[in-house]
NUGUBA-379147 format. One line per field, with one value per residue (C-alpha): residue in one letter; x, z, y; chain. Coordinates in Angstrom, 2 decimals, m for minus. Each point is the difference from the previous one (the first is absolute). Layout:
REM NUGUBA-379147
aa [A; ...]
c1 [X; ...]
c3 [Z; ...]
c2 [Y; ...]
ch [A; ...]
This chain:
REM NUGUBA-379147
aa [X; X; X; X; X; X; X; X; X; X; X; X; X; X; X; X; X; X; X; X; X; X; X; X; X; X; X; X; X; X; X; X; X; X; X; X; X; X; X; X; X; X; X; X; X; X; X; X; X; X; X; X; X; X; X; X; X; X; X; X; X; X; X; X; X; X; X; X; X; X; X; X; X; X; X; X; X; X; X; X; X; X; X; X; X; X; X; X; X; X; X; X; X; X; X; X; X; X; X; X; X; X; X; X; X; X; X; X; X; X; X; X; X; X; X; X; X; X; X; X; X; X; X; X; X; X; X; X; X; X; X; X; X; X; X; X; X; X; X; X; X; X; X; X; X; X; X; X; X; X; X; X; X; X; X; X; X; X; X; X; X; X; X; X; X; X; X; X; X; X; X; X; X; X; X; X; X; X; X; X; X; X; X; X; X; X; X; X; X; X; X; X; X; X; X; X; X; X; X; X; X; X; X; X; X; X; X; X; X; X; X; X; X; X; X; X; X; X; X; X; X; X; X; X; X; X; X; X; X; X; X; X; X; X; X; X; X; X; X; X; X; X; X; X; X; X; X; X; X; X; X; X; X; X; X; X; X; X; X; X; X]
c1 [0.00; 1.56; 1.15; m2.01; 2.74; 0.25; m1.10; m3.56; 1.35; m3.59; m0.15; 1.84; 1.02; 1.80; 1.50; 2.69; 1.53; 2.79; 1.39; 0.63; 3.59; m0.33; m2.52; 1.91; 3.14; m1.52; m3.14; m0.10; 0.34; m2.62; 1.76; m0.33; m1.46; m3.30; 1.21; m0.67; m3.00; m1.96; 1.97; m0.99; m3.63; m1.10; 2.23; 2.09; 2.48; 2.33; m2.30; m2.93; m0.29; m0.46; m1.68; 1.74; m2.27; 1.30; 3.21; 1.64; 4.15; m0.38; 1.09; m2.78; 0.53; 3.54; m0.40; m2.70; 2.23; 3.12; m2.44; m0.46; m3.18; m1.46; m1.18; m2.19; 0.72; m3.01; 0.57; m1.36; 2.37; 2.65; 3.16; m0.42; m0.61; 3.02; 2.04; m1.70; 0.82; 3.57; 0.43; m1.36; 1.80; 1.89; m2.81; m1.55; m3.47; m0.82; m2.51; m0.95; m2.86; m2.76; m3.09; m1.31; m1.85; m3.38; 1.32; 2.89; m0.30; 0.88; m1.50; m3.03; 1.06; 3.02; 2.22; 0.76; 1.03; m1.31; 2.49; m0.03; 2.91; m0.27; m3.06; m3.36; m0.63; m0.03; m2.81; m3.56; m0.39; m3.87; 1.22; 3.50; m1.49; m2.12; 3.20; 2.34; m2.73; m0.48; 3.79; 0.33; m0.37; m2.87; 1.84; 2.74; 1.56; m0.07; 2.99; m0.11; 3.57; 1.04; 3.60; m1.56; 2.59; m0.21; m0.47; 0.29; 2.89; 3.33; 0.52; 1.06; m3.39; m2.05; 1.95; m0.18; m4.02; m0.03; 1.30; m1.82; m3.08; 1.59; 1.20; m1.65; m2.99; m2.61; 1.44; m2.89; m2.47; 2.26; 1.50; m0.78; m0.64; m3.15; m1.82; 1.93; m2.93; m1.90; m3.43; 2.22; 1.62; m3.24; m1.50; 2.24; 0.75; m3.96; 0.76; 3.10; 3.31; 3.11; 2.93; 3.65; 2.98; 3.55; 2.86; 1.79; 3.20; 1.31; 3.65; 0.43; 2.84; m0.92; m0.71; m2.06; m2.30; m0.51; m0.69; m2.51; m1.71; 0.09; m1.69; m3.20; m2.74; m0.85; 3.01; 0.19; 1.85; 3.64; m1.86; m2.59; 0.31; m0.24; 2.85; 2.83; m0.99; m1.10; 3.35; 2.30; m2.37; 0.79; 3.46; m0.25; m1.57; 2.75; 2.79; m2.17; m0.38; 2.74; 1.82; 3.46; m1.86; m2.87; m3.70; m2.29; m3.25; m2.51; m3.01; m2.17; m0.75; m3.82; m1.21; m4.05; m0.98; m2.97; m2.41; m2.27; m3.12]
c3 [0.00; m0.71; 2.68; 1.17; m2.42; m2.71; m3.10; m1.64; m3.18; m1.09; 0.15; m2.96; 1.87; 2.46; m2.12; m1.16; 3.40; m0.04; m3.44; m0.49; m0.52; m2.73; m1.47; m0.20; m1.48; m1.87; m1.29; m4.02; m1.09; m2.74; m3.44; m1.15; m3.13; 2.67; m0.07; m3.86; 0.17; 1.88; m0.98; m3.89; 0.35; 3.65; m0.25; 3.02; 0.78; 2.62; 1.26; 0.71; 3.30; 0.77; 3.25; 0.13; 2.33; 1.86; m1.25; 2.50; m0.25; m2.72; m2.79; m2.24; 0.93; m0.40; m3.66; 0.22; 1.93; m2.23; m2.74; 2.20; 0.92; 3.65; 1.60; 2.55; 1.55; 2.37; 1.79; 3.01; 1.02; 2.35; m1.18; m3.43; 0.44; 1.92; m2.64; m3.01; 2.01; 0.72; m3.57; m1.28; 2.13; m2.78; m2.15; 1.58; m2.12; 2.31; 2.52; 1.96; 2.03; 1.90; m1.90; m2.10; m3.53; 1.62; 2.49; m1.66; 1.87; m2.96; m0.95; m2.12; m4.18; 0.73; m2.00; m3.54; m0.17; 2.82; m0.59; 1.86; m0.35; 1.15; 1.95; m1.71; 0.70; 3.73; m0.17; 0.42; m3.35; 0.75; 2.55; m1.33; m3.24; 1.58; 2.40; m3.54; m1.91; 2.92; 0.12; m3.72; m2.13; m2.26; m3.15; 2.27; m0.87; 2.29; m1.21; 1.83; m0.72; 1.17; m0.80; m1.13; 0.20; m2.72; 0.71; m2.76; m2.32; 1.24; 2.01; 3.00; 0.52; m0.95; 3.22; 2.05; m0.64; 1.20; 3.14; 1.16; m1.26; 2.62; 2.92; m0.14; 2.72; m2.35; m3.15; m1.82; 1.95; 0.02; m3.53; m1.72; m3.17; 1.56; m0.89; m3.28; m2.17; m1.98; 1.62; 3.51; m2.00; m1.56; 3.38; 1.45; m3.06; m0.80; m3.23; m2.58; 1.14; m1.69; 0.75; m1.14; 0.64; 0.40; 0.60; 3.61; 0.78; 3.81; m0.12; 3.57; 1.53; 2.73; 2.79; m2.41; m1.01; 3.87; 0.65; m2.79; 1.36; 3.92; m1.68; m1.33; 2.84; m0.72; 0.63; 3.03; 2.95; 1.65; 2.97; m2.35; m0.45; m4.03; m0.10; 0.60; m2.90; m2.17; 0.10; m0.27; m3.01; m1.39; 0.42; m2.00; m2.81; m0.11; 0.17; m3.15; m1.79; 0.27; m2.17; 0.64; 3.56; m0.82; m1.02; m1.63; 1.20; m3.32; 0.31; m1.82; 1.59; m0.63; 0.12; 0.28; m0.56; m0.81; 1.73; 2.90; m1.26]
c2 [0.00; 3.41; 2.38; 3.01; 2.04; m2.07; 1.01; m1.31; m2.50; 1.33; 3.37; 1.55; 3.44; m2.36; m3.13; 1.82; 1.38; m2.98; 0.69; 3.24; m0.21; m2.76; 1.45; 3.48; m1.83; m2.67; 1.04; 0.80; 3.26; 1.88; 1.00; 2.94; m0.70; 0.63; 3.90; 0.33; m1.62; 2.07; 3.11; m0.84; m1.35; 2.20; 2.68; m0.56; 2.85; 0.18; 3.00; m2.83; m0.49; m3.50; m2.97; m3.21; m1.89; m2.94; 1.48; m2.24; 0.22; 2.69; m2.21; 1.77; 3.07; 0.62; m0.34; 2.54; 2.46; m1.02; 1.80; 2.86; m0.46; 0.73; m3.17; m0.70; m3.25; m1.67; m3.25; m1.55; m2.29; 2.32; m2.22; 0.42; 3.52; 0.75; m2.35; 2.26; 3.56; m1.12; m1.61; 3.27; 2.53; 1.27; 1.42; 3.18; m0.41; m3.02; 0.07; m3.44; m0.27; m2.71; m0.76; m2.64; m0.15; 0.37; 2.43; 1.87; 3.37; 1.59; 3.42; m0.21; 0.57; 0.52; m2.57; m0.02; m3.32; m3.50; m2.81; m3.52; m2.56; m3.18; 0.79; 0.60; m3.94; 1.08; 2.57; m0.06; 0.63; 2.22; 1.83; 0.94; 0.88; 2.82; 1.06; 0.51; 1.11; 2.44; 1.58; m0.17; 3.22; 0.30; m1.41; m2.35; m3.40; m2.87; m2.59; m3.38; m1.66; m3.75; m1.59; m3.76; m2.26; m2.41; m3.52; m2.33; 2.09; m2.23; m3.54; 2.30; 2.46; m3.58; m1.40; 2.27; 0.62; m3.80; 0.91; 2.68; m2.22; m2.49; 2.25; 3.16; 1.15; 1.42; 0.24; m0.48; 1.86; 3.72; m0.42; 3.53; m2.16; m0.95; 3.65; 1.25; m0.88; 2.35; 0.04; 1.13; 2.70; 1.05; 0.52; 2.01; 2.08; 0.45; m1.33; 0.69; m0.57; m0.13; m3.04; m0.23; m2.42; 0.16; m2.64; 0.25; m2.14; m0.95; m1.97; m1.93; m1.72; m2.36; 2.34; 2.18; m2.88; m0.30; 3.36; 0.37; m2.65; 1.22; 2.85; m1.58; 0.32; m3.98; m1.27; m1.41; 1.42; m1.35; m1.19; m1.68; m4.19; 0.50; 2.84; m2.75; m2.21; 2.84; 1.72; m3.36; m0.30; 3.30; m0.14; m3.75; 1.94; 2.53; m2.80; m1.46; 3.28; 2.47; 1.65; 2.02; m0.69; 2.21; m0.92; 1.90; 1.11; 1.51; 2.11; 1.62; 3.66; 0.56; 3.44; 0.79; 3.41; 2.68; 2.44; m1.46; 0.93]
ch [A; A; A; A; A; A; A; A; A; A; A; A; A; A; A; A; A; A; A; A; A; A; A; A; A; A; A; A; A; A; A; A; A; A; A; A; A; A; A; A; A; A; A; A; A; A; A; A; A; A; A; A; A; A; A; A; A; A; A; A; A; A; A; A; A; A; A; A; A; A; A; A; A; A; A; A; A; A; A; A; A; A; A; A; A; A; A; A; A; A; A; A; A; A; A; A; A; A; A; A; A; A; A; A; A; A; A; A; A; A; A; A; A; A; A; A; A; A; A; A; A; A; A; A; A; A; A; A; A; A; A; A; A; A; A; A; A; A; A; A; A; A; A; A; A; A; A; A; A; A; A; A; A; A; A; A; A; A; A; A; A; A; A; A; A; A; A; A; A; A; A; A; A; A; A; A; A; A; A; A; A; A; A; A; A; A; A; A; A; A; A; A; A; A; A; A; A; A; A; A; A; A; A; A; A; A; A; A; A; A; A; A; A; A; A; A; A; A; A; A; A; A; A; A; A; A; A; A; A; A; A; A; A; A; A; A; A; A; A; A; A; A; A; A; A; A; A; A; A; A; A; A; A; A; A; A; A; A; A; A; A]
């Protein structure tokens, strides 16, 4: 039974509290191929001001600020928001605060831009989509972004798929590929939306494969009986796989985006 302090493996503000530091260091980045996008088809400008909510370690929003943009980063778990404001120190148009996506605190239309990595799949989807609609200018984007790592494209990502199929808590229950279907989107859009694609690469060396998977909220913790087997597994599939002592983790970056209507 957990502790009185432990955190809730079922409530998503809390389930990330242990892995903050993997997830900071191990966690895929967003190309910027994301930046043209928006700036060609929504007319992003490094004047648009712009919400990341659940921005968690600030992955998202660095490349945001790295445009120039001013970013307003809203996460509920207090780790990952100290992580994000320390990771972020350096950029001045950064401000981090508590709040969730259907509670952001945020002033009413007063964001150009609402962005969401890794964390739409976390919302209540009704009540978050009157909370963005809510801070959103009149004529503002929303742009829901996820980092899918590919599962059938080499022997390695096929493997390792296996194993958290074998080892992990509730794989299949959280997985964000769950709710990336179009009648979701449609929903919460009010109708048209607009998707795009782009390759992203990670290269790991043993203790990066390990951290990348301490990261994921489903895999099971140290203290856990299925984290002992899972990570002699993992380290079998490495052995296997390797090359020049790295393997290769592909995704496809997916990028939802349009007016909330």
């Amino acid at each position: 039974m957990p502790t009185a302090n432990a955190p809730n493996p079922l409530n998503p503000t809390t389930r990330f509290s242990t892995r903050v530091a993997d997830y900071l260091q191990y966690r895929p980045h967003y190309p910027v191929e994301i930046i043209d996008l928006l700036a060609e088809t929504c007319g992003l400008t490094p004047d648009s001001i712009i919400a990341d909510i659940g921005s968690g370690t600030g992955i998202l929003a660095k490349l945001f600020l790295e445009n120039g943009n001013p970013v307003i980063g809203v996460e509920p778990n207090p780790e990952m928001r100290e992580a994000g404001k320390d990771y972020l120190s350096e950029f001045g148009r950064f401000t981090g605060m508590d709040g969730t996506a259907e509670s952001s605190l945020v002033p009413t239309h007063s964001v150009d831009f609402v962005v969401a990595g890794q964390a739409f799949h976390w919302f209540d989807r009704k009540k978050s989509r009157v909370e963005l609609k809510r801070i959103l200018k009149p004529e503002g984007v929303a742009v829901l972004v996820w980092n899918d790592r590919r599962i059938d494209s080499s022997h390695f990502l096929r493997e390792y798929e296996a194993l958290l199929k074998q080892y992990a808590i509730d794989y299949d229950k959280i997985n964000h590929k769950n709710i990336q279907d179009k009648a979701v989107f449609e929903a919460f859009f009010g109708g048209e939306f607009f998707e795009a694609s782009f390759d992203n690469l990670q290269h790991f060396n043993v203790d990066g494969l390990m951290g990348r998977l301490n990261s994921s909220s489903y895999a099971p913790p140290a203290d856990h009986p299925n984290y002992a087997p899972m990570a002699k597994r993992a380290k079998e599939i490495f052995l296997t796989h390797q090359q020049t002592g790295r393997v290769t983790f592909e995704y496809d970056t997916r990028v939802y985006y349009g007016l909330v209507k």
